[in-house]
DRENDO-1510 file (C-alpha; in Angstrom, 1 decimal, always signed):
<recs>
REC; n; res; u; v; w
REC; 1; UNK; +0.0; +0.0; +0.0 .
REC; 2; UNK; +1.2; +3.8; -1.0 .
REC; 3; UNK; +1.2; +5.3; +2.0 .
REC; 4; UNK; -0.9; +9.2; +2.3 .
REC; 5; UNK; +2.5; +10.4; +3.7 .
REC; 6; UNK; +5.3; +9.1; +5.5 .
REC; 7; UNK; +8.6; +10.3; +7.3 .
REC; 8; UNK; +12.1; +10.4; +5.6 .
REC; 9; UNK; +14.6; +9.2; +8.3 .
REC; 10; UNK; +18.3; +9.0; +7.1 .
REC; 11; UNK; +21.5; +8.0; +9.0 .
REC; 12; UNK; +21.6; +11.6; +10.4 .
REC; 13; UNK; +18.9; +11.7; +12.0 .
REC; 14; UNK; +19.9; +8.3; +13.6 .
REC; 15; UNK; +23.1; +9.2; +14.4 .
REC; 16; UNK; +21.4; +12.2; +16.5 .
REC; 17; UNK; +19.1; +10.3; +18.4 .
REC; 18; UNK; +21.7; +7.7; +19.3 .
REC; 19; UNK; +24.1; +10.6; +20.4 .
REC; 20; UNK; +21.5; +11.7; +23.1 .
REC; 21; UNK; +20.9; +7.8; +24.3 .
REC; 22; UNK; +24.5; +8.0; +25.0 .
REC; 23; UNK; +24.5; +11.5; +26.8 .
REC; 24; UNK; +23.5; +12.2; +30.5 .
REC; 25; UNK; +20.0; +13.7; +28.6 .
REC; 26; UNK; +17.0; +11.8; +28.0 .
REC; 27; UNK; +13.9; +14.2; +28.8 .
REC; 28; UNK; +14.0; +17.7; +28.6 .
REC; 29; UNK; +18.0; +18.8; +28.2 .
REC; 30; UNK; +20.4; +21.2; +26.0 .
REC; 31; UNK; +18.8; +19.7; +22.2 .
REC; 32; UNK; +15.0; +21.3; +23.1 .
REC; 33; UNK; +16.2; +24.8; +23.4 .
REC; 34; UNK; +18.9; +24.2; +20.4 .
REC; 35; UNK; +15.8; +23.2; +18.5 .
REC; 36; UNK; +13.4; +26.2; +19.5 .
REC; 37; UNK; +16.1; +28.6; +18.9 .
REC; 38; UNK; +16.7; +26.9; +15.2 .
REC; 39; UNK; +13.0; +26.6; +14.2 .
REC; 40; UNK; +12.6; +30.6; +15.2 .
REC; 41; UNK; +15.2; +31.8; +13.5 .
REC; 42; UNK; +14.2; +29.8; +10.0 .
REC; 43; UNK; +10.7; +31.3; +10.6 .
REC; 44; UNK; +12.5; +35.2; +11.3 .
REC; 45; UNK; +10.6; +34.7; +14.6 .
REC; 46; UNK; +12.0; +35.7; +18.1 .
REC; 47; UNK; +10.6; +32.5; +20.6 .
REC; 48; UNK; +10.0; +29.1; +20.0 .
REC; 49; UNK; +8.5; +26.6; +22.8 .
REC; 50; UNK; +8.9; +23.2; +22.0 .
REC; 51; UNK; +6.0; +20.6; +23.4 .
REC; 52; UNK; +5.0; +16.6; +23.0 .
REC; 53; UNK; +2.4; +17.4; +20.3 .
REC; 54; UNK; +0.9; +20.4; +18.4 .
REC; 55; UNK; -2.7; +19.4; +20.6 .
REC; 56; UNK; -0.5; +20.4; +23.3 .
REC; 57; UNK; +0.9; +23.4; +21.7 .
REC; 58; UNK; -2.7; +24.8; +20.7 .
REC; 59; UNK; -3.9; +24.3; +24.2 .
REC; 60; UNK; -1.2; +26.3; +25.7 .
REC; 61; UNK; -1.2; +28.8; +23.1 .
REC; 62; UNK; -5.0; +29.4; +24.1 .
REC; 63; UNK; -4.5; +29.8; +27.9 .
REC; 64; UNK; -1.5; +32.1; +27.2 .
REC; 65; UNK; -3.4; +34.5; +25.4 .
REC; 66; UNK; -6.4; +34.1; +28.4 .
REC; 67; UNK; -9.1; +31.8; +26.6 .
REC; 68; UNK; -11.4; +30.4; +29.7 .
REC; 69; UNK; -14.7; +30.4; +30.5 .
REC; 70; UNK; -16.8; +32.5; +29.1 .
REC; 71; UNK; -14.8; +33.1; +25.9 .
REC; 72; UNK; -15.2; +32.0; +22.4 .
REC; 73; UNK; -13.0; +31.2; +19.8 .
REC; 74; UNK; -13.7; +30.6; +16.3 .
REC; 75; UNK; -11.8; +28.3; +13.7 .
REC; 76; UNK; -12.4; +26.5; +10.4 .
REC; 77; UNK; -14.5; +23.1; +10.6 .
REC; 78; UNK; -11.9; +21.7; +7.9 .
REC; 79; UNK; -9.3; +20.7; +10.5 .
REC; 80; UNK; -8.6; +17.8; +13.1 .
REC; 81; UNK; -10.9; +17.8; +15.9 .
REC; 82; UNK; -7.6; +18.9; +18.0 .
REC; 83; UNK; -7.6; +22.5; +17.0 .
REC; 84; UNK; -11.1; +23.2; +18.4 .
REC; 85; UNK; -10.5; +20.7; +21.5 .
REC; 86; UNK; -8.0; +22.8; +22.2 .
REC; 87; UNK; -10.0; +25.8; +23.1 .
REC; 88; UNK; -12.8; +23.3; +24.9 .
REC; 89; UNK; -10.1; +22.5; +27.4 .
REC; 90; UNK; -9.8; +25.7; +28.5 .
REC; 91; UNK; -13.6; +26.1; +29.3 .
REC; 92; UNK; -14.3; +28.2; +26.2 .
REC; 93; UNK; -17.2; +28.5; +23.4 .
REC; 94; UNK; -16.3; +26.9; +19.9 .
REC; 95; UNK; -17.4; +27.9; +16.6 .
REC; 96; UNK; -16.3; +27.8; +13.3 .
REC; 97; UNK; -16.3; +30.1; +9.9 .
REC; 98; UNK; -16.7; +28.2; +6.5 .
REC; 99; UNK; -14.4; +27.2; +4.1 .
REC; 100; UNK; -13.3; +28.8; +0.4 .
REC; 101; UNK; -14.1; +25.4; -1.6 .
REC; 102; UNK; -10.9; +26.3; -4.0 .
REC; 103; UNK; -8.2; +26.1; -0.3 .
REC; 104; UNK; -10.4; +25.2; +1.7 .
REC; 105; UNK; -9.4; +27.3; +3.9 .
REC; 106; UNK; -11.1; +29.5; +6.3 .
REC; 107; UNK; -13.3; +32.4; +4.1 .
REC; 108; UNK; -12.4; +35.6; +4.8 .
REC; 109; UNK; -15.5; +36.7; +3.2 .
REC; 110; UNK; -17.5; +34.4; +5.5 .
REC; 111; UNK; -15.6; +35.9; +8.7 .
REC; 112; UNK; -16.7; +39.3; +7.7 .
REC; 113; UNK; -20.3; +38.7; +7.6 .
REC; 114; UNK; -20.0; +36.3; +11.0 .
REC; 115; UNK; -18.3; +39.1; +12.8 .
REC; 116; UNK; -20.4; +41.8; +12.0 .
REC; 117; UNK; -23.4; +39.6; +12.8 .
REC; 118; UNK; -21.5; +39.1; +16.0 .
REC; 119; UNK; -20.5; +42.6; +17.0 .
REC; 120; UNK; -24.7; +43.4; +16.8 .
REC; 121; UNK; -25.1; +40.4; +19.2 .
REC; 122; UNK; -22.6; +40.5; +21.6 .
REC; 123; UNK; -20.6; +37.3; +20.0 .
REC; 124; UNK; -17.3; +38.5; +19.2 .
REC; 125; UNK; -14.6; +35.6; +19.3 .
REC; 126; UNK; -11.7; +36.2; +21.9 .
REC; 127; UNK; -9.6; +34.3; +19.7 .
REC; 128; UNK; -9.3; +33.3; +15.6 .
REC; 129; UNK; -7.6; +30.0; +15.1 .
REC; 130; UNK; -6.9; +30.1; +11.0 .
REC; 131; UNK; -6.1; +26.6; +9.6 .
REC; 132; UNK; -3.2; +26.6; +6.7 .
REC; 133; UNK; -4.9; +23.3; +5.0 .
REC; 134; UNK; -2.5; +21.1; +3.3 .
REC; 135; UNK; +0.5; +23.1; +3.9 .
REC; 136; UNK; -1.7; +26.7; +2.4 .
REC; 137; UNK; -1.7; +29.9; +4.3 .
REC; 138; UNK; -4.7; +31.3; +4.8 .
REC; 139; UNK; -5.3; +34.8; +3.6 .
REC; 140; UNK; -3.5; +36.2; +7.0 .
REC; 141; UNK; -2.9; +39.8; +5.9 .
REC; 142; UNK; -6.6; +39.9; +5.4 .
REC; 143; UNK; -7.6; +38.3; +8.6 .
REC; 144; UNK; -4.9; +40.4; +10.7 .
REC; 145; UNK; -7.0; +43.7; +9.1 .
REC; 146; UNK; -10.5; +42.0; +10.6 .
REC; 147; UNK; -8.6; +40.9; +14.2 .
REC; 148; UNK; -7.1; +44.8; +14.6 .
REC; 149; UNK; -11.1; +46.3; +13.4 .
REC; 150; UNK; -12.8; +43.5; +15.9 .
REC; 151; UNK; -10.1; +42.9; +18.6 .
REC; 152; UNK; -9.7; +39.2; +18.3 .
REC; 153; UNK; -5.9; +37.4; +18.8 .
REC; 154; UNK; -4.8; +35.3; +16.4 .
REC; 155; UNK; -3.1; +31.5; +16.3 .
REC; 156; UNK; -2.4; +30.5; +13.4 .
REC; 157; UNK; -2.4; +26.5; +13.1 .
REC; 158; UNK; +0.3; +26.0; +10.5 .
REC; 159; UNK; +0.1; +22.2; +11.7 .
REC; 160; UNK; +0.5; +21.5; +8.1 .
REC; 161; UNK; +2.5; +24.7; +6.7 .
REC; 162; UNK; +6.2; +24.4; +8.1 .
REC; 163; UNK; +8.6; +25.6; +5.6 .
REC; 164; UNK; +6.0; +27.2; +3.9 .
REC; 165; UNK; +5.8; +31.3; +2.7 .
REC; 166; UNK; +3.1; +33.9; +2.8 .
REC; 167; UNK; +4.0; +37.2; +1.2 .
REC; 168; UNK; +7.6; +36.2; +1.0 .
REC; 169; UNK; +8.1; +35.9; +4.4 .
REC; 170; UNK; +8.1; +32.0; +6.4 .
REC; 171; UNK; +4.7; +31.2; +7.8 .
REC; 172; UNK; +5.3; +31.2; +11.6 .
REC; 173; UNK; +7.4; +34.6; +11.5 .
REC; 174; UNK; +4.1; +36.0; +13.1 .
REC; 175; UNK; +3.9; +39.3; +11.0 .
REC; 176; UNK; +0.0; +39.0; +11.1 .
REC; 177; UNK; -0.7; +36.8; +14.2 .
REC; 178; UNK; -0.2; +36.4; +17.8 .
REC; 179; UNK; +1.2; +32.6; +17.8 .
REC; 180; UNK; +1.9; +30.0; +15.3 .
REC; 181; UNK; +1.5; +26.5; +15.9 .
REC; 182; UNK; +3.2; +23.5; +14.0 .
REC; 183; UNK; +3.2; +19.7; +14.3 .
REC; 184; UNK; +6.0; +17.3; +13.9 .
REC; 185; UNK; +3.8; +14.3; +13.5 .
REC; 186; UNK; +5.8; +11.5; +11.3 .
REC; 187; UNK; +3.2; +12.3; +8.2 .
REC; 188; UNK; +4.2; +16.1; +7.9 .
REC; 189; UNK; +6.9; +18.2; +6.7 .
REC; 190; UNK; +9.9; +17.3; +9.2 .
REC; 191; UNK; +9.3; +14.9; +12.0 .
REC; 192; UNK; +10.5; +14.5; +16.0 .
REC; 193; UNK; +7.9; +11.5; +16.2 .
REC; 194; UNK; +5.6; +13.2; +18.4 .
REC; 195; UNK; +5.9; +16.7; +18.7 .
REC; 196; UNK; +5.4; +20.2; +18.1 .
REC; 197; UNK; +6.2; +23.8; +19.0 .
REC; 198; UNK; +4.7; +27.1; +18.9 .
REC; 199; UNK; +6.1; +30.5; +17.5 .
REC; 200; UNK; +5.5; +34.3; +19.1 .
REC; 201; UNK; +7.3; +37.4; +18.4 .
REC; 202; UNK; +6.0; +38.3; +22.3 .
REC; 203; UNK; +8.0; +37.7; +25.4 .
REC; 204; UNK; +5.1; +37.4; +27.8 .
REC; 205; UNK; +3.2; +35.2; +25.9 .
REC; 206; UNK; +6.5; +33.1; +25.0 .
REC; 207; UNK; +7.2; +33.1; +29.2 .
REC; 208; UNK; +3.6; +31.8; +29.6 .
REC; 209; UNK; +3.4; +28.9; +27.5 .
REC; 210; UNK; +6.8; +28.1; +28.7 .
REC; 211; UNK; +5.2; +27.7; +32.3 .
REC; 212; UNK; +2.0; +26.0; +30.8 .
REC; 213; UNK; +3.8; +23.3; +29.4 .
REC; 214; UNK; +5.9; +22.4; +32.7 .
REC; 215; UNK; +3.1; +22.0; +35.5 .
REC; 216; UNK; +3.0; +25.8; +35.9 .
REC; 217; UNK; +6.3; +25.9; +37.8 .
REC; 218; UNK; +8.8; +28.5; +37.9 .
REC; 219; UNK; +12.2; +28.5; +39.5 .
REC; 220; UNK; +12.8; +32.3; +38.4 .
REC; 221; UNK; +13.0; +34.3; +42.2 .
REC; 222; UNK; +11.3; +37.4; +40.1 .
REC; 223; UNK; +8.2; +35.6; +39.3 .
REC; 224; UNK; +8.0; +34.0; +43.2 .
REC; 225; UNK; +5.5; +35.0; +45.7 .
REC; 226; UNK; +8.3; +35.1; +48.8 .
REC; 227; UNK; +12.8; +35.0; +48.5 .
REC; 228; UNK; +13.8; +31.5; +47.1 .
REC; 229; UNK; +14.6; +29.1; +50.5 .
REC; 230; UNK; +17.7; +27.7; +48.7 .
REC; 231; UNK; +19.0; +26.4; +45.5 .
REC; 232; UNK; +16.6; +23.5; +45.1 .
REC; 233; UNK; +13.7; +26.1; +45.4 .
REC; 234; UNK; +10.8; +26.2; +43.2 .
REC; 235; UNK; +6.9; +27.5; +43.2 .
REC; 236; UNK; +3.8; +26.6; +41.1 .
REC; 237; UNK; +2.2; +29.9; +40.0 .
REC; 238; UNK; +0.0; +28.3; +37.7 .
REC; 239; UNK; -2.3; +25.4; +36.8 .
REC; 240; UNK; +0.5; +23.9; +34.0 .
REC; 241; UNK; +0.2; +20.2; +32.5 .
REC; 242; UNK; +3.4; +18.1; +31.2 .
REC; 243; UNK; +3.8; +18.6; +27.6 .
REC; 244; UNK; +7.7; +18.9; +27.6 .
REC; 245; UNK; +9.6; +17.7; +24.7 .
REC; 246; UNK; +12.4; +15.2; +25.3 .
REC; 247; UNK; +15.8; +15.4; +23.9 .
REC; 248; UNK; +15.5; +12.7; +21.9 .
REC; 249; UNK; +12.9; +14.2; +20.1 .
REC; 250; UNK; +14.4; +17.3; +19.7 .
REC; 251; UNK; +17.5; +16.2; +18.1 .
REC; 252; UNK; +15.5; +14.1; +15.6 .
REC; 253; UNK; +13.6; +17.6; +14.7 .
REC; 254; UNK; +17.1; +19.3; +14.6 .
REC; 255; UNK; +18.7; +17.6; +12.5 .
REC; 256; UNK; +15.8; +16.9; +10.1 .
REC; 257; UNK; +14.9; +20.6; +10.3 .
REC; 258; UNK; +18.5; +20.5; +8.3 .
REC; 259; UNK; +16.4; +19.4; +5.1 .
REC; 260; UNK; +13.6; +21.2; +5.5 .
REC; 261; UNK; +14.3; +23.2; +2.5 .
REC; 262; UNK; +15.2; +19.8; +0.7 .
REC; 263; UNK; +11.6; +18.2; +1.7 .
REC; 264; UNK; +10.0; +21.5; +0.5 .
REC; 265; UNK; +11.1; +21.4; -2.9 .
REC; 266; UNK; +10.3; +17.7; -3.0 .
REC; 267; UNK; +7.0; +18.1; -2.6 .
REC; 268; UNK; +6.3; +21.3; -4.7 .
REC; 269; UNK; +7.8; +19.0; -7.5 .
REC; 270; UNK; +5.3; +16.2; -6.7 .
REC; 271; UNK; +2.9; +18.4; -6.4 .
REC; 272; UNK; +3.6; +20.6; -9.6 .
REC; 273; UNK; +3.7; +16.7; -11.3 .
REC; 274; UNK; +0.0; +16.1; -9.9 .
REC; 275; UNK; -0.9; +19.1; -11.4 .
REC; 276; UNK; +0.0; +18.9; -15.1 .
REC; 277; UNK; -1.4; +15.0; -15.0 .
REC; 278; UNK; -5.2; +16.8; -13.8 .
REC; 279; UNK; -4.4; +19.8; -15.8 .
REC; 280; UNK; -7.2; +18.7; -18.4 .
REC; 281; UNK; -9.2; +16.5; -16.4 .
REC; 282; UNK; -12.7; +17.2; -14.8 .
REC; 283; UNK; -11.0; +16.3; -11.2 .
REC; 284; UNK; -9.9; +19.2; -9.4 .
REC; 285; UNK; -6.8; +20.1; -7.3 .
REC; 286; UNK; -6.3; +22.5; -4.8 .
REC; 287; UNK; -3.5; +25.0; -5.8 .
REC; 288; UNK; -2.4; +27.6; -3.8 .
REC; 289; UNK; -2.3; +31.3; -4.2 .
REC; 290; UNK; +0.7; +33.0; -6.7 .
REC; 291; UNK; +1.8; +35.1; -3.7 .
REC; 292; UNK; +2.4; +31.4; -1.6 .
REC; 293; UNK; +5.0; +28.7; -1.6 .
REC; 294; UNK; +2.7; +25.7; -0.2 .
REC; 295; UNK; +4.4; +23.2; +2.4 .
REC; 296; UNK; +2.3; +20.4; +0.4 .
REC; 297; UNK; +2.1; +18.6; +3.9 .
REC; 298; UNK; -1.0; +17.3; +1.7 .
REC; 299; UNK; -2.3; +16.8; -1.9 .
REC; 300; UNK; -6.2; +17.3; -2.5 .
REC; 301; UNK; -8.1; +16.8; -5.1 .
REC; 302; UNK; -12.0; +17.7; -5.5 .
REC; 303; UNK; -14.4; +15.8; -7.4 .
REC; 304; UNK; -16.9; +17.1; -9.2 .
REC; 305; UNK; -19.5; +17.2; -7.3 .
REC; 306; UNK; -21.4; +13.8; -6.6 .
REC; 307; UNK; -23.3; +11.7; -4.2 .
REC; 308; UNK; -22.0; +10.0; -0.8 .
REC; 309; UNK; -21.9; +6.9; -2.4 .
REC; 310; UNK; -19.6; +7.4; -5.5 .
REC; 311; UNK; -17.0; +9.4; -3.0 .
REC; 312; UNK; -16.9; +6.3; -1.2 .
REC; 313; UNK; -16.6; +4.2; -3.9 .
REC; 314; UNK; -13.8; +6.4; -5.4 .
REC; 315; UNK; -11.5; +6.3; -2.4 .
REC; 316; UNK; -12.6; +2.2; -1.6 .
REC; 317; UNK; -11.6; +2.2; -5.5 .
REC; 318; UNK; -8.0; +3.5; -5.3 .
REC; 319; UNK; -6.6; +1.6; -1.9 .
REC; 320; UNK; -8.2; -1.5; -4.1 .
REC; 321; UNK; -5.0; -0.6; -5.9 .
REC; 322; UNK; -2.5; -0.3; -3.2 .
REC; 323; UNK; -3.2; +3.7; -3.0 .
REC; 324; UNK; -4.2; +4.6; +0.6 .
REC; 325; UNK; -6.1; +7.5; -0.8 .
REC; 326; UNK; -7.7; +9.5; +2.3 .
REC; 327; UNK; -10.1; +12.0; +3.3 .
REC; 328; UNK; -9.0; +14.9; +5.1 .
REC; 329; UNK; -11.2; +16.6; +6.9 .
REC; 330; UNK; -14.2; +15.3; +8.5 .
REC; 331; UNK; -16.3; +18.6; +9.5 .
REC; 332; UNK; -16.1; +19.4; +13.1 .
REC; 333; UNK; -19.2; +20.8; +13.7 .
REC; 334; UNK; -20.7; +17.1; +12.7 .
REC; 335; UNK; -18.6; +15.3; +14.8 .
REC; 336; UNK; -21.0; +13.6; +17.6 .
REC; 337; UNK; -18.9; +15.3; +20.0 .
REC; 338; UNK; -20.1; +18.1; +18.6 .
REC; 339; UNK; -23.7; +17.9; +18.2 .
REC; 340; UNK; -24.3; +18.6; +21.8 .
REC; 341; UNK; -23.4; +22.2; +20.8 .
REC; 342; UNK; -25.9; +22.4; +18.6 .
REC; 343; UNK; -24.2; +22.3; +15.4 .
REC; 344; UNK; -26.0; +20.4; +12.3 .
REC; 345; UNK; -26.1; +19.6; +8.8 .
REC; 346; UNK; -26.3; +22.6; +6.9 .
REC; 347; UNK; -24.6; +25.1; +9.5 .
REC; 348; UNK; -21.0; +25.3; +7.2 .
REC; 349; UNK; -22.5; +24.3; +3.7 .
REC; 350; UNK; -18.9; +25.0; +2.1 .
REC; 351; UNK; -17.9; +22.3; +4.4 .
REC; 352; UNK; -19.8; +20.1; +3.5 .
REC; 353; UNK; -19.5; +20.2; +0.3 .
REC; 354; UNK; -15.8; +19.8; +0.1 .
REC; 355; UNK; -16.4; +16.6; +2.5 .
REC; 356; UNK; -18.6; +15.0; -0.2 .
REC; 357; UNK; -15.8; +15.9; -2.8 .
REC; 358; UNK; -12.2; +16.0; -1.6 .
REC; 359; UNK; -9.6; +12.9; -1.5 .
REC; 360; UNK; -6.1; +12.7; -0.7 .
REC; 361; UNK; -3.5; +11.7; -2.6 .
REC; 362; UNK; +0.1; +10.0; -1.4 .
REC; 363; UNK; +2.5; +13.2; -1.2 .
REC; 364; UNK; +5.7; +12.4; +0.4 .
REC; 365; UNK; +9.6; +13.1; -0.2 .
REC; 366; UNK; +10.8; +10.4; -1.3 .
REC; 367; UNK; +7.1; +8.6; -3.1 .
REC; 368; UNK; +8.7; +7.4; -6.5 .
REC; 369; UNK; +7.6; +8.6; -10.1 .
REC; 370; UNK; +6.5; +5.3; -10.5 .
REC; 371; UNK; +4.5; +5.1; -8.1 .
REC; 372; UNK; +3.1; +8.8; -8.1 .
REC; 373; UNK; +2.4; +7.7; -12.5 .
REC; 374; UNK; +0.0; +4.8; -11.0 .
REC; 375; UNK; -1.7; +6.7; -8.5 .
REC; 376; UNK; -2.5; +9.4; -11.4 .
REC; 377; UNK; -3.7; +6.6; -14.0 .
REC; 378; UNK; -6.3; +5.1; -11.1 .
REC; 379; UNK; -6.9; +8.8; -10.0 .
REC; 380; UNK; -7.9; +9.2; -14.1 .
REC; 381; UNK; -10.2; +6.0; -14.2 .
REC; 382; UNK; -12.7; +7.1; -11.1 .
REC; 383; UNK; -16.0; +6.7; -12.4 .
REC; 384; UNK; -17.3; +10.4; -11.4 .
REC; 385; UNK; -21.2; +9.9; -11.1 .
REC; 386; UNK; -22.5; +14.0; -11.1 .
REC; 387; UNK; -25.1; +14.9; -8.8 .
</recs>
């Protein structure tokens, strides 16, 4: 089976890991801040804090900024489920903004009307959590101009987008948000297994999810209640949870963060290859913006549109070939989880619709031509019944 993605491990990265198995550092030691500080300064960005997961990263990017009860924060219901968990564990409100079905990305146009619905009804989001689908910025110069009018923060969940550009400039460098948030899952752009990290230009908000992530401890005597009674001193200021990164992890992300630029091209030239094979077809890709250089964490396609059924079929139809063709996402708001909110068919119809019609194909580093030649002659035989 052709794998939707997969990590590229090479005898680097190996030879990192087994360098910390043979040093004094296991869990949290000298190779998680080398790997913040590396990650920031590739993404022009002036903190990174390093975590076990992006979840965790998202969570403690909410409860830096103040997300708790009471609050509400809005994202796009084309994501994992994480990105809006992550504002439920902090007590908040969830709700989401529909999707442009050509990114499917978060509308900016749809944001408009919802906020100026909201300002009239006393529903204004604390906090905006924009999804970069696939690897794709969303249109953040645009949102940044609604977040400055309406007084919303901003994390961006660039889960997907490492290595990627908006504008020119790396996503994560924070020009237009408050916090960026990526993953290090083995399926995306660079790998530390499980892992991820968030980005801020702001020192405050960099201390605070610093303290989130370690049990909300603090051995700094300027931020204690009372002098320190000795060396071994230390006081819990806040409510933290453990989401340290180990070393191990971190020097895997290190020294694959070596190739990011490598992987990037990779898949661009994958990508680019997808896109001349459907250039002429009735299936559609989803190509990003001139002014973008996609991280291509992802390669989607839309259908035309169709029934359930023949989307089923389609996908059931290519891992019948060894493709392990995939559907990413299933809407938030119709997750059961979710129904208890209130959210139903019909809330996000842009949503929906690209649910009904999106598949994705295998996009990794090192996927062969060969391989990438057969999933684009089964991708050409679906049987596209139009609705």
């Amino acid at each position: 089976m052709i794998p939707y993605g997969k990590q590229d491990i090479n005898q680097q990265d190996i030879d990192a890991v087994i360098k910390v198995l043979k040093s004094d550092w296991l869990t949290q030691g000298p190779q998680v801040p080398l790997f913040e500080q590396a990650l920031a300064d590739k993404c022009q960005t002036n903190y990174g804090i390093a975590v076990n997961s992006a979840t965790s990263a998202l969570h403690i990017a909410n409860l830096a900024l103040g997300v708790g009860e009471g609050d509400i924060v809005w994202t796009s219901p084309i994501t994992f489920v994480a990105t809006a968990n992550s504002a439920l564990y902090c007590g908040a409100k969830v709700d989401f903004v529909d999707v442009d079905l050509s990114s499917g990305n978060m509308s900016v146009s749809a944001l408009t009307k919802k906020l100026q619905w909201a300002k009239q009804h006393n529903y204004l989001p604390k906090v905006v959590i924009p999804v970069h689908l696939a690897g794709q910025s969303c249109d953040m110069k645009a949102i940044h101009q609604l977040a400055k009018e309406y007084g919303f923060a901003i994390i961006e969940d660039a889960s997907h987008a490492v290595g990627g550009h908006y504008h020119n400039a790396p996503v994560g460098c924070g020009q237009y948000s408050d916090i960026t948030v990526f993953s290090f899952h083995p399926v995306k752009i660079i790998t530390s297994a499980e892992g991820g990290m968030a980005l801020t230009n702001d020192a405050e908000l960099a201390e605070r999810m610093r303290l989130f992530r370690s049990h909300g401890i603090t051995s700094k005597t300027d931020k204690m209640t009372e002098p320190s009674h000795g060396p071994w001193y230390y006081q819990q200021i806040e409510l933290g949870f453990n989401y340290r990164m180990t070393d191990l992890q971190a020097a895997l992300g290190l020294s694959q963060l070596t190739r990011l630029d490598e992987f990037i091209e990779k898949r661009n030239a994958l990508a680019k290859h997808y896109d001349e094979a459907f250039a002429n077809n009735e299936i559609s890709p989803l190509t990003p913006d001139n002014d973008q250089l996609s991280a291509y964490h992802l390669y989607l396609i839309l259908l035309p549109e169709t029934d359930v059924e023949t989307h089923k079929q389609a996908v059931i139809s290519l891992r019948e070939q060894g493709i392990c063709a995939h559907v990413h996402y299933i809407p938030v708001h119709l997750q059961p989880y979710y129904q208890q909110f209130g959210f139903k068919l019909g809330d996000f119809p842009n949503a929906e619709q690209y649910y009904q019609r999106v598949i994705s194909l295998p996009l990794y580093p090192n996927l062969s031509s060969t391989d990438q030649d057969h999933i684009i002659e089964q991708v050409k035989k679906i049987q596209v019944k139009k609705s």
